[in-house]
N, C-alpha and C positions, 0 to 999 in steps of 0.2 A: 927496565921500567915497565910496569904494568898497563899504562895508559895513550901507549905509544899504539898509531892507527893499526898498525902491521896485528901487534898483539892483540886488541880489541875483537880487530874480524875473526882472528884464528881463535879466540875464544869463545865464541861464539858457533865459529864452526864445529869446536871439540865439541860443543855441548848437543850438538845435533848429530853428529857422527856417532858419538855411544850411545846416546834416547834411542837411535834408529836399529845397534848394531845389538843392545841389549833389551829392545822394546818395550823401554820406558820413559816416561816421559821427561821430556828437556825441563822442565820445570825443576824436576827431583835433580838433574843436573846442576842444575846453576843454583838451586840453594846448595847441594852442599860444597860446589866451588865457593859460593859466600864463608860458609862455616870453615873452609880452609883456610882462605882470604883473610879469615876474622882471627882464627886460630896463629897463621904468621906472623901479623900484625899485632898481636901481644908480645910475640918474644922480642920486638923490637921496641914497642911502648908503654911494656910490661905487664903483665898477668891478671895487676891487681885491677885494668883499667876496663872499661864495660866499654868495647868496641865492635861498632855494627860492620858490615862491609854491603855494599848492594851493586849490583852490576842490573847496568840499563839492559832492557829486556831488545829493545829497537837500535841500539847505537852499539853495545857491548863498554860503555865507561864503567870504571870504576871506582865507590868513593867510598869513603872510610870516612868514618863518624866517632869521637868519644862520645857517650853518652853521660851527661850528668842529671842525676833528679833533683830538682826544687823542695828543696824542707828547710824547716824555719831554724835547726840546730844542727849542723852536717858537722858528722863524725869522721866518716871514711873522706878526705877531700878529690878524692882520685873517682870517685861516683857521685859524689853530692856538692851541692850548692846551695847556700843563702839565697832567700829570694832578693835580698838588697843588693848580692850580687847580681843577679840575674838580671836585675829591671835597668843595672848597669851595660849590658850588651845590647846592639845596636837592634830593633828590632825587637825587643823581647821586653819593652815598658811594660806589658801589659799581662805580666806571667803572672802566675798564681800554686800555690805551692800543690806538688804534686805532678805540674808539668816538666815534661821533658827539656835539656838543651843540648842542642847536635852541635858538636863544637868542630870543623872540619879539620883531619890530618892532611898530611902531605902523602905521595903517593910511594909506595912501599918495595925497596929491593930487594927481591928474594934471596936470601944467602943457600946454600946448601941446604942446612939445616931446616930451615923456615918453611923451604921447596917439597923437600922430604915429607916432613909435615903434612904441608897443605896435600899431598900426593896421598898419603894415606889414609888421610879424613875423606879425601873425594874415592878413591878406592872403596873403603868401607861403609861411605854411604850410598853408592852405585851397588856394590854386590849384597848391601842389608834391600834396596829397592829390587830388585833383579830377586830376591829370596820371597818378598811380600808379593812381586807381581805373580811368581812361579805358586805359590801357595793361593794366591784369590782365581790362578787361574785351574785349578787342579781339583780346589776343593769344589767346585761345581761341576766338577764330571765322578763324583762319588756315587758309586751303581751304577756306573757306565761300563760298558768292556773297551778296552785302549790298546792300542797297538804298539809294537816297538821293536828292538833289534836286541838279542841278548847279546849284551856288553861283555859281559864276565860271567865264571861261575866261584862262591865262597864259598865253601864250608856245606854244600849242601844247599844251598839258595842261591838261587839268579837276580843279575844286578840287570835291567829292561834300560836301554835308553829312548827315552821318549820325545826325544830333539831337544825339549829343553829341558828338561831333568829327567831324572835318572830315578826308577822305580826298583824296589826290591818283591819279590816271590820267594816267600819263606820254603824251606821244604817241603812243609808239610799241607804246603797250598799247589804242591804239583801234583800233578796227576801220576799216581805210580809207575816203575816202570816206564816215564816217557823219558826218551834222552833228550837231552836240549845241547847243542853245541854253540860257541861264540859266533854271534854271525845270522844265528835263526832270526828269524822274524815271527813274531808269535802275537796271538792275541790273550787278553786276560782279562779280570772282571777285576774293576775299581773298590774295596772292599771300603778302603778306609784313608783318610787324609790329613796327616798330621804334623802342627805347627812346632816346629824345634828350633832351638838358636842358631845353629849350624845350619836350618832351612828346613824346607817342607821333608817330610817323609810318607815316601807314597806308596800303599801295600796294594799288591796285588795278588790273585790268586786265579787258579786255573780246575780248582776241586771246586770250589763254592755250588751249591746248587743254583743259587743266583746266575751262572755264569752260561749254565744250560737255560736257561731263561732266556738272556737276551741274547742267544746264536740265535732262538727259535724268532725273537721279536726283528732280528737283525734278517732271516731267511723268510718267514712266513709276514706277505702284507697285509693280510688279513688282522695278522695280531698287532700290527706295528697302525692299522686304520682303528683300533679297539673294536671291530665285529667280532673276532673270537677275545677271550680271555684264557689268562694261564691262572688257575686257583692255585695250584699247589706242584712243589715238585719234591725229588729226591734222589740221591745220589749213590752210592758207592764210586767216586770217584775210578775209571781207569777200567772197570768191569761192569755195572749195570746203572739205569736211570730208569726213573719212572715220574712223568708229567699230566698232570690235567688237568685239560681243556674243556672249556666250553663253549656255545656260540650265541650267539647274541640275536642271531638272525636263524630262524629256525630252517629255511632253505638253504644252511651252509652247515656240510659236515665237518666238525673244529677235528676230527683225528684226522678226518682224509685229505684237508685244507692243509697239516704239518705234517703229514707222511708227503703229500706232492706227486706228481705227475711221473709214474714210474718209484717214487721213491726219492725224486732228486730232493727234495727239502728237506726230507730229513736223515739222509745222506752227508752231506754238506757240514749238519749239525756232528754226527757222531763221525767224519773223518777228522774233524777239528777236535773233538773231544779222545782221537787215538783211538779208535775203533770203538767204544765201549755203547754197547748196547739200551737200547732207548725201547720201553713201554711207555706207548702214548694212553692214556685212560681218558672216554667221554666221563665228564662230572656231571652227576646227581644231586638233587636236592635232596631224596631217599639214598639213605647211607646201605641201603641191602643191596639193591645193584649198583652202587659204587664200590663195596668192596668185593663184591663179586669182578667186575672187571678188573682191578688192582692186582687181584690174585691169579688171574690168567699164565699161564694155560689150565691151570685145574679147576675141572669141574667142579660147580659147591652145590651140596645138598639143602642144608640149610642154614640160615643166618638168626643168630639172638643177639640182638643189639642192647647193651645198657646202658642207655642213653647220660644218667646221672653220673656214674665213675667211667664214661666213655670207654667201655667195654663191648669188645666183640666176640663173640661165640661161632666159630665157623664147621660144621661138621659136613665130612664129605666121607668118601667111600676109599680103603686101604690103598688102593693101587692110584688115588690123586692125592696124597699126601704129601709124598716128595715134592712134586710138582710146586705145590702150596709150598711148603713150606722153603724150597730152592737150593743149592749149592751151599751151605756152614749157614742154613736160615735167610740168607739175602733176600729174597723174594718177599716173605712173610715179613720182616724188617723194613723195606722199603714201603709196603705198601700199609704199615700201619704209622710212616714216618708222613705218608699223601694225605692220608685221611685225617691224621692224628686221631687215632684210635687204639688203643691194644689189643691187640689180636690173639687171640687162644685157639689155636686149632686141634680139631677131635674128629679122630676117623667115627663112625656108625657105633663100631662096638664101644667105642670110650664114651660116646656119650651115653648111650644108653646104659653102662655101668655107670656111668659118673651119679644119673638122675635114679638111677636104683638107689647107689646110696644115698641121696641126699635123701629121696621116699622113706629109707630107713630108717637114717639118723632123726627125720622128723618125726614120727611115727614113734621110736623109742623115747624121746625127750617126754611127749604128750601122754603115754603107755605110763611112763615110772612118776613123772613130774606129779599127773592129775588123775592116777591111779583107777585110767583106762584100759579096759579091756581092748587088745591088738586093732580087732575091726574098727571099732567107735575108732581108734587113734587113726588108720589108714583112712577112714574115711572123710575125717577131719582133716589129712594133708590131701587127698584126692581134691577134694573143696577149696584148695586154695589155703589154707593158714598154714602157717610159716613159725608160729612161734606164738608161746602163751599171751603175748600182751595182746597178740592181733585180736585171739578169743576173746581177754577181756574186755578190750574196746568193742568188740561187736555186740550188736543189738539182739536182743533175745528172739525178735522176726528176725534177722538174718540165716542166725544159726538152725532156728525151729524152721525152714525152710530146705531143710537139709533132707534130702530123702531119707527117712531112718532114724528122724532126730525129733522127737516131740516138745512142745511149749517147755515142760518140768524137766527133760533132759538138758536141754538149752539153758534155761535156769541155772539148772546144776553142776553143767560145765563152768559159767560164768562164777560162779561163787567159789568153785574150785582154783579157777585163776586167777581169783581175785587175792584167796588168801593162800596161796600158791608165792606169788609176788610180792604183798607186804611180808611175809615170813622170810622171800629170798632177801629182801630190802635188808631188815632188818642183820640179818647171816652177814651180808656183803659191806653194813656199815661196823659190824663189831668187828672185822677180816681186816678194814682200813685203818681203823684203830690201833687195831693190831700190828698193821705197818706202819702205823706212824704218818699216813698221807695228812699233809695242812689240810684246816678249814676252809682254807679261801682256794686251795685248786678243788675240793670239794663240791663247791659254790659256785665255782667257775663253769658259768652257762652254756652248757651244751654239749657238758659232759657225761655221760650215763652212769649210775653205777655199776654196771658193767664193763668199763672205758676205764673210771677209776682203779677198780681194782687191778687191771691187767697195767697201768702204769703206774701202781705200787710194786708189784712183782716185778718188775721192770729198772725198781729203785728212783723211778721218778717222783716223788714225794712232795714238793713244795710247785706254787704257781712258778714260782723262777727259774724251777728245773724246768718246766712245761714250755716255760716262754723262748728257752734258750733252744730249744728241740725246731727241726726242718720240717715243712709239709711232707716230704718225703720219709724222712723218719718216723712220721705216724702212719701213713696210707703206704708203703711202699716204693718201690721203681724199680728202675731199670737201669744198667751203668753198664760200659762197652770197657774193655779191657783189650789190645792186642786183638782187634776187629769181631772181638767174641763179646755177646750180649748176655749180662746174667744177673737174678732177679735180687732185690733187697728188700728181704722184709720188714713189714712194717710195724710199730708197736699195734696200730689201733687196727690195720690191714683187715680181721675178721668181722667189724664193723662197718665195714662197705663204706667209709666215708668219702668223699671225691674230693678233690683237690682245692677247691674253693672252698667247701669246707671246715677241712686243715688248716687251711691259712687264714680263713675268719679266727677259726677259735686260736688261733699261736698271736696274730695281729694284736685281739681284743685283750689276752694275758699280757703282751708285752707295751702294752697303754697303761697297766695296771702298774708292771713292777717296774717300767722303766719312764714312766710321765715325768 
């Protein structure tokens, strides 16, 4: 019997024995002992019958309830009631259709089967609570580093147990080359926290640059009180890092505060990280001596910064170029991954051929185009102009300020470029034509016709091919292969467009063709 005193207390006490032992609450207990209780109690008074169970929260009783609903035409008689019935039970004169009637059963003997039952609903709804409590407790330490004991090794990933569940470190989230054996105790960086039927699933990882991060926040209290800051970091997992810092407080050096006292802080960091090697970088508001330090130990001669396609120009002197550049590029890699900038390194002599030829190419464009003689042409790119429109748009005081360049020279350039450009205009829309490019990618705002043409050649033809095309597909990048970096050119790439850019005009097309 259910409601016999012996039983009451000892149910009572199960219910508090696993809230404690699975640290969850007794509450989640004892409803889903009701839901077993209720579950029983059908196969004994049958399936079809709507029966509550409720166990006293203070005393441990048990009561069982049919439920029937009050409606003025009852179909199902095993759930509903006639109010004319109802005003017929003791107590209940004054029902109204829509209310409830709790009709009391007798107290219920668990057979095998029934027991079974009720065991595996309380089962299953202990270990679905125990899955809910592990997941709201987990998913707030996401971006945290976590400790644990490696349980096992699969397939190339570590299973972590973290006392109360169990974390996975995919392969490719370990640091190379470390061995882990059953048994280690290791720490990891909380990447990601994910809800599954089967329960939470908790990734971790040991390469993340993240993870260099908060050793440094976990060792340095300066970073952990926010007087210093970490801007930015970088990885090559297992072999190099590059971090930086800044300080908040201009009396605290933020490299010598995480290098520490002899070196122990940042020590600490790269034996947990397997030996691998940490450049700490003071951070700049000026990106010249930012990557100047990034790029240490080589000396740099000079820095051209492109602010708009976040391009850098680093030239230095033959015998620091290795240096710059590092072990298969790692160094130049890492520190244009700090800055987020792309880096182009050029010893002395490559720049100074590089800016020969470009003197050249300019020079000849202006020489053949505007049917200048050499000098007028060098001395028009010595002046800064880049390309016929710049001439056009310039003002006849601009250019007539040109040492060697009179009011009627000035003039005459201008008129030269002028019809220079409607003539190439015209050339570049009979060319389109010719390819077959639509009207409406044409038309499509922001495009040059010099942009057009190169994405007719290209077979790009309609707004729809344009819209279905990547930021990267027009401007270029970058893709790692087998820890090797190598470039992808771009359709539009000789158009200097940047990234933001790219992506306005591919966003603005793909509103057009796909609204």
């Amino acid at each position: 019997m259910l409601n016999q005193r012996s039983d009451k207390v000892e149910l009572l006490r199960i219910a508090e024995a696993v809230a404690a032992e699975k640290s969850i609450d007794t509450e989640i207990i004892l409803s889903s002992m009701e839901s077993a209780i209720q579950k029983a109690a059908k196969t004994k008074f049958g399936s079809e019958n709507d029966i509550r169970a409720k166990i006293d929260r203070e005393s441990g009783d048990i009561s069982l309830h049919k439920v029937l609903t009050i409606v003025e035409l009852p179909e199902n008689l095993d759930t509903e009631i006639s109010l004319e019935h109802a005003k017929k039970i003791k107590n209940k004169e004054n029902s109204k259709i829509g209310d409830e009637i709790f009709e009391e059963l007798p107290p219920v003997d668990f057979g095998r089967i029934a027991a079974q039952t009720a065991r595996q609903v309380i089962t299953q709804s202990v270990r679905s609570a125990e899955r809910e409590r592990q997941y709201n407790d987990f998913v707030g330490k996401k971006g945290e580093i976590l400790s644990g004991i490696v349980k096992r090794l699969e397939y190339g990933n570590v299973i972590v147990d973290l006392n109360r569940a169990e974390s996975i470190i995919k392969k490719e989230e370990l640091i190379p080359r470390e061995v882990l054996k059953t048994g280690d105790r290791i720490k990891a960086y909380c990447y990601d926290v994910v809800r599954e039927s089967k329960g939470q699933q908790i990734f971790l990882s040991r390469a993340h640059p993240k993870f260099m991060e908060k050793l440094f926040f976990q060792e340095v209290p300066e970073i952990y009180d926010g007087i210093i800051e970490i801007k930015s970091s970088a990885r090559d997992p297992g072999s190099r890092a590059k971090i930086c810092v800044n300080s908040k407080d201009s009396s605290i050096d933020p490299v010598g505060a995480c290098v520490g006292m002899r070196g122990s802080r940042v020590q600490s960091v790269v034996n947990e990280l397997s030996g691998e090697k940490i450049d700490i970088v003071h951070w700049s508001e000026d990106v010249a001596p930012l990557v100047v330090s990034a790029l240490a130990p080589a000396e740099i001669q000079k820095v051209i910064i492109d602010d708009q396609n976040r391009k850098i120009e680093v030239i230095l002197t033959e015998e620091n170029l290795s240096k710059a550049i590092g072990r298969r590029g790692q160094n130049v890699r890492l520190a244009s991954k700090l800055i987020d900038f792309e880096i182009d390194i050029l010893t002395e002599k490559e720049e100074s051929e590089k800016r020969q030829l470009e003197f050249k190419e300019k020079t000849e464009i202006f020489v053949k185009n505007l049917e200048l003689d050499e000098t007028l042409g060098q001395l028009l790119v010595a002046e800064g102009f880049s390309s016929i429109d710049e001439i056009h748009k310039a003002s006849i005081e601009e250019i007539s300020k040109i040492e060697g360049i009179d009011e009627n020279t000035a003039k005459e350039l201008k008129e030269r470029a002028s019809e220079y450009l409607i003539e190439e205009k015209e050339n570049i829309e009979k060319k389109l034509k010719d390819l077959g490019v639509d009207d409406n990618l044409i038309k499509h705002k922001g495009l040059t016709p010099g942009m057009l043409l190169t994405l007719g050649e290209k077979k790009i033809k309609t707004l729809k091919d344009f819209a279905e095309l990547s930021s990267d597909e027009l401007i270029g990048g970058y893709d790692e292969k087998k820890g090797v970096k190598y470039k992808i050119d771009g359709y539009l790439e000789e158009f200097a467009l940047s990234k933001n850019e790219a992506d306005d005009l591919i966003i603005n097309a793909r509103n057009i063709v796909f609204k």
